[in-house]
C-alpha positions, 0 to 999 in steps of 0.5 A: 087408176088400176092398171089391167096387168096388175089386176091380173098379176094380183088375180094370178099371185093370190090363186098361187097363193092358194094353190102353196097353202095346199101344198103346205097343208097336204106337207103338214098333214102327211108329217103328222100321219108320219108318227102314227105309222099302223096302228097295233090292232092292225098289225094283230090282225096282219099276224092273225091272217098269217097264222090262218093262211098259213094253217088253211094250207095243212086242210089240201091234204096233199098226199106227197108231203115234200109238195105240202111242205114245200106249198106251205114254206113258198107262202110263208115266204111270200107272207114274210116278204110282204110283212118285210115291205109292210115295216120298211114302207111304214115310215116312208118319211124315215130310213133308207127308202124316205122321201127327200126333201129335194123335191121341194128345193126343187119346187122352190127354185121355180117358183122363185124363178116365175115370181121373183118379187112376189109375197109368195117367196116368203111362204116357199122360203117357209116351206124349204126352211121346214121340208129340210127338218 
């Protein structure tokens, strides 16, 4: 005879099963766009924007040359600072501003708390093994 409480546990383990292969899915494949970072014609593209950006400004003709310099060196600034976030975001998984594997230990420990004897500590002792690579 099948008890209604195991049922129901087996029922709530297997969608948390599910819901842990996600997770590991998702992991794998932001680990695997991890290598790829933007690819070279982009960046040509970024470049070629800026040069013309930048060179669009010289068509204001402003009549006070210190404000036309001045225009054209505050958006040259500006365009630095986004090409600067561009590559220190470009590997969000590497340097100083990656994301870090706590999250996961983090995760592992609840998990483990809410199913102590479940299959499921297996696949999230996987995960941390991996996450800390």
């Amino acid at each position: 005879m099948v008890d209604g409480d195991s049922v129901n546990r087996t029922a709530v383990d297997e969608s948390f099963m599910t819901i842990v292969r996600s997770l590991l899915d998702a992991r794998r494949a932001r680990l695997n766009q991890n290598g790829q970072g933007i690819p070279d014609a982009l960046w040509d593209g970024l470049f070629l924007g800026a040069i013309l950006t930048i060179g669009f400004t010289y068509l204001f003709g402003v009549e006070n040359f210190r404000i036309q310099l001045m225009m054209t060196g505050l958006l040259a600034a500006l365009i630095g600072v986004m090409f600067s976030m561009i590559v220190a975001l470009n590997y969000p998984y590497r340097g100083a501003g990656k994301v870090s594997p706590e999250i996961w230990q983090v995760m592992i420990e609840r998990v483990e708390s809410i199913y102590p004897l479940s299959s499921a500590t297996s696949i999230v002792g996987n995960l941390a093994q991996t996450s800390s690579m």
